[in-house]
C-alpha positions in Angstrom: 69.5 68.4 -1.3 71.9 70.1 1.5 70.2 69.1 4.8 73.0 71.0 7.5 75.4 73.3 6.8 79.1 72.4 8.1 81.5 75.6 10.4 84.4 75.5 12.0 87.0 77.7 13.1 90.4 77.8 11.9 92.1 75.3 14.4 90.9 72.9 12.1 94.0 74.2 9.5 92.1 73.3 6.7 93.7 75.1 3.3 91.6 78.1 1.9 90.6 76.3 -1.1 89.5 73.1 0.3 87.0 75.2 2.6 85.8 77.7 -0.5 85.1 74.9 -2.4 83.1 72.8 -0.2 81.0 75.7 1.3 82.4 75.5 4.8 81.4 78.1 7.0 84.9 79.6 8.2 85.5 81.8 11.5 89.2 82.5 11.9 91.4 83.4 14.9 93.4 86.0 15.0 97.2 86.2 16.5 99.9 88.5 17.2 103.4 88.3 16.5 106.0 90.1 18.4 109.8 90.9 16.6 112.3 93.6 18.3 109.5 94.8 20.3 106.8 95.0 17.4 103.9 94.2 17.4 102.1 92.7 13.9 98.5 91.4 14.5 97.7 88.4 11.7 94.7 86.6 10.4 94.7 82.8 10.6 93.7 82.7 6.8 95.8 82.0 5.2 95.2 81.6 1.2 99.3 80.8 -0.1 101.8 78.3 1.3 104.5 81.1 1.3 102.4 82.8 4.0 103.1 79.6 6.4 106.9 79.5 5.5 107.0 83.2 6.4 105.2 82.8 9.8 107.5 80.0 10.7 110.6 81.5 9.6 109.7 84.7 12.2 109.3 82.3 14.8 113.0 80.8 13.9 113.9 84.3 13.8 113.4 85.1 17.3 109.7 86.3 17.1 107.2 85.0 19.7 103.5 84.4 18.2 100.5 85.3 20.8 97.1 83.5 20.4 93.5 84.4 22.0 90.3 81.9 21.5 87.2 83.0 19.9 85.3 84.9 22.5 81.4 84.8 22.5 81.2 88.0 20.7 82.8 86.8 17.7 80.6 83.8 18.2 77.7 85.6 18.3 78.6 87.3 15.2 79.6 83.9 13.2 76.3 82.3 14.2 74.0 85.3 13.7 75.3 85.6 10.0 75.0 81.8 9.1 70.9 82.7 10.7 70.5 85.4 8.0 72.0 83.3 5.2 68.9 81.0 5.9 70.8 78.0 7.5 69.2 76.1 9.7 70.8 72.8 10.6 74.8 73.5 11.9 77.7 71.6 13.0 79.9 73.7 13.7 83.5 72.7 15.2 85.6 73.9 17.9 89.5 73.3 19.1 89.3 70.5 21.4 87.6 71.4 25.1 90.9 70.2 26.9 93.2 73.2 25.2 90.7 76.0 25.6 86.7 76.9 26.7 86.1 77.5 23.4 83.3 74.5 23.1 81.6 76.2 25.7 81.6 79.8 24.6 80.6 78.5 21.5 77.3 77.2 23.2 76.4 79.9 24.7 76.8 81.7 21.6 74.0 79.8 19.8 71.5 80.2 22.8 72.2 83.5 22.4 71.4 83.8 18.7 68.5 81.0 18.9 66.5 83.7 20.6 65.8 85.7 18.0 65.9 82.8 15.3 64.5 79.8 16.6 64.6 78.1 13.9 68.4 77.7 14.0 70.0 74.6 15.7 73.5 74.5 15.7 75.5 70.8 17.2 78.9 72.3 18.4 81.4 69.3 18.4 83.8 69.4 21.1 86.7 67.2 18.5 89.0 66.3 21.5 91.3 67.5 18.8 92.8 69.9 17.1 94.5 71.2 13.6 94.2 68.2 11.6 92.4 66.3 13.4 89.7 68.6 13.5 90.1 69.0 10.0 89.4 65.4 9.0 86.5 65.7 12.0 85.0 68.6 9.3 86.3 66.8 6.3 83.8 63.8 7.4 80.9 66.1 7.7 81.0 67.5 4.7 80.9 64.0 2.8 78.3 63.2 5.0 76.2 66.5 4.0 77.6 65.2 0.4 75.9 62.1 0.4 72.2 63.4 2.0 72.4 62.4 5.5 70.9 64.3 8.6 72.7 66.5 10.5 72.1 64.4 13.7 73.7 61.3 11.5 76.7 63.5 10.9 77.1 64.4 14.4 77.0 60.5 15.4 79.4 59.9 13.3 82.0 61.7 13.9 81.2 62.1 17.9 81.9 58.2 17.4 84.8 58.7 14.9 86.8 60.8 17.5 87.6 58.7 19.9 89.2 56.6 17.5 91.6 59.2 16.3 95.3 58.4 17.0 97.9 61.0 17.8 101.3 60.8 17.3 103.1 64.8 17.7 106.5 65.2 17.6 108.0 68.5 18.9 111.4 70.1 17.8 111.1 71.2 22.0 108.7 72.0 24.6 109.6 75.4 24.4 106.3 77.2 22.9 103.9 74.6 24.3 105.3 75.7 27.3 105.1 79.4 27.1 101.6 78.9 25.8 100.7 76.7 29.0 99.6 73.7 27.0 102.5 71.4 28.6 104.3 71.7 32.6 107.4 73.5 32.5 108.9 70.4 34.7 108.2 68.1 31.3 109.6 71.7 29.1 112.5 71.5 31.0 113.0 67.4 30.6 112.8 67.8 27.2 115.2 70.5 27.0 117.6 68.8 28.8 117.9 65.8 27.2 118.1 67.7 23.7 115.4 65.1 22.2 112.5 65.1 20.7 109.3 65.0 22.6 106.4 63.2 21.4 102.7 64.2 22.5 99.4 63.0 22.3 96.0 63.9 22.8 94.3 61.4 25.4 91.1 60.6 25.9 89.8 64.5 27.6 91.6 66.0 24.5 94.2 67.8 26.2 98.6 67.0 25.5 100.4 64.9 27.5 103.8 63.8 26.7 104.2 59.8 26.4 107.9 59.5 24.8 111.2 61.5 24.5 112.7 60.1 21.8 116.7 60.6 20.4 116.1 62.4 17.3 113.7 62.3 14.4 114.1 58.8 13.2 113.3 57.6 16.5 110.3 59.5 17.0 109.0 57.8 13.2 110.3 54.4 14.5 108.0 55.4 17.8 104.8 56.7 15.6 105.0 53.4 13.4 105.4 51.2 16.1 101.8 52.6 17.9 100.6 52.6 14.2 101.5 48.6 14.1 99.6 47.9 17.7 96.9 50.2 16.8 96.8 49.5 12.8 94.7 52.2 10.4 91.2 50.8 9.6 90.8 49.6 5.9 87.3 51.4 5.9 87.3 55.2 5.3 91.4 54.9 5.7 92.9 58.0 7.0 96.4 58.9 7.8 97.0 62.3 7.4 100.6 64.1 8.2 101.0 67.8 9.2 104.5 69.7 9.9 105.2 73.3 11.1 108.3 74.1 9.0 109.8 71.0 8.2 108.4 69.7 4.8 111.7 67.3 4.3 110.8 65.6 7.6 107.2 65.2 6.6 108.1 63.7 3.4 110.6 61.0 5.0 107.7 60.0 7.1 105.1 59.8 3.9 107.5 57.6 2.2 108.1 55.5 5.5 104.2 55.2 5.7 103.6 54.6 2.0 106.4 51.6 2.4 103.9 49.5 4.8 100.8 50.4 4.3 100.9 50.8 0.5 98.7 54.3 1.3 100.0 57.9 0.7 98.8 60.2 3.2 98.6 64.1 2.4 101.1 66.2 3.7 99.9 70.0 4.6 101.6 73.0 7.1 99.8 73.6 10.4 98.5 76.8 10.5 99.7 80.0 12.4 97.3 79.6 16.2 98.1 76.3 16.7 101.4 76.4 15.0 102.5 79.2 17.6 101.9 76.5 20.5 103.7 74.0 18.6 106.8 76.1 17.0 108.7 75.4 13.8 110.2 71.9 13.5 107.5 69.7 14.3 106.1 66.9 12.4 102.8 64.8 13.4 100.5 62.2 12.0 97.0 61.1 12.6 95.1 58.0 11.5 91.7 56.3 12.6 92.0 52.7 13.9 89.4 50.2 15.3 90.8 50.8 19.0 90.1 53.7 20.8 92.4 56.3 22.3 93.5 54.3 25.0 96.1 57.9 26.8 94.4 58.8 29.9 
């Protein structure tokens, strides 16, 4: 028996089918990208990989990608429906409070609905996290709801499971994180510059900071193993988990690279187009759950 039902919203960039076939309740954002002066409005569902290599290649093409968080209407709308489908225990999961206020729109949201359902109670879970990190945040849940536990127990777990959730981002630039605000233009600029790579991370409030600037690709895997080997993958549950935006070759060298020491071989997936647009084409990141917690302040 199905004691919660699991929601997110598309920052988790979790594939179609993964989220059809585990009954995931799915709200998507919605973005808008700009070429010569038009304007083309998108969904962030995508249901083919083509669709991702397309969005990217506009991007590469001179295109600029413009993103806008779920606003309480829309959240309004998401929860009222799951409350007429007959659901009654929800986690549902946000992008991480430290990029947007999403987390608490989203609770207002649910108050809003719980008036005229009160038998609804929906646990939003701020991840301190986003795109796959979030995803492996929902990914959790839904074994959890697999297995029969409570929704409470599901929200412990991966409220717990979070912190633990190490970061290693690594830019093609700083240009688009800084156009979308997520990173200084001083630290754009820096990275510019130098023509390197900038790595990010998520610390402990869930917002990016930039820790490294490393000399090209193979550095920056050289840097994301080397904070792998001080904070090592846990043997329980293991998760490492490798996302790109465009640059599947690069992703794969750093599968291989991972599969070499830890004798594990992590999925590889594209990010998809609202966090990707902060991002830009030519990054490569990878996630994975040790015993130590994020230690980035």
């Amino acid at each position: 028996m199905v004691k919660f039902t699991v929601s997110t919203d598309s920052t988790c960039d979790l594939y179609r089918q993964y989220v059809d076939e585990n009954d995931v309740k799915f709200v998507s954002l919605t973005f808008t990208v700009e070429e010569k002066g038009t304007l083309t409005d998108g969904l962030d569902a995508f249901t083919s990989y083509q669709q991702y290599v397309d969005f990217y290649a506009k991007l590469r093409a001179g295109g600029f990608s413009k993103t806008s968080m779920l606003n309480l209407e829309s959240h309004y709308e998401h929860f009222l429906k799951l409350a007429k489908e007959g659901c009654r225990d929800v986690l549902h999961f946000t992008i991480s409070s430290g990029l947007a206020t999403t987390y608490t729109v989203a609770e207002k949201a649910f108050q809003m609905v719980k008036k005229d359902y009160p038998e609804l109670n929906i646990t939003v879970i701020d991840p301190l996290t986003a795109t796959i990190g979030q995803g492996e945040l929902v990914k959790a849940a839904v074994r959890l709801r697999d297995e029969g536990k409570s929704a409470k127990e599901a929200a412990d777990y991966v409220n717990e499971m979070k912190h633990h959730i190490q970061h290693v981002i690594i830019a093609n630039d700083l240009y688009y994180l800084k156009r979308g605000g997520r990173v200084s233009a001083a630290a754009a600029v820096a990275g510019t510059l130098l023509k390197v790579k900038p790595v990010l991370t998520f610390d402990r409030e869930g917002k990016l900071s930039v820790v490294e600037k490393c000399k090209g690709m193979k550095k920056a895997f050289a840097y994301a193993l080397d904070k792998m080997s001080a904070m090592p993958p846990v043997e329980r549950d293991r998760m490492i988990s490798i996302v790109h935006t465009d640059a599947e070759q690069d992703a794969e060298e750093l599968k291989k690279m991972v599969e070499e020491r830890y004798g594990y071989t992590p999925p590889v997936t594209i990010m998809g187009p609202v966090i990707g647009s902060h991002v830009g084409p030519g990054s490569v990141s990878v996630i994975w759950t040790s015993k130590e917690l994020r230690n980035e302040k």
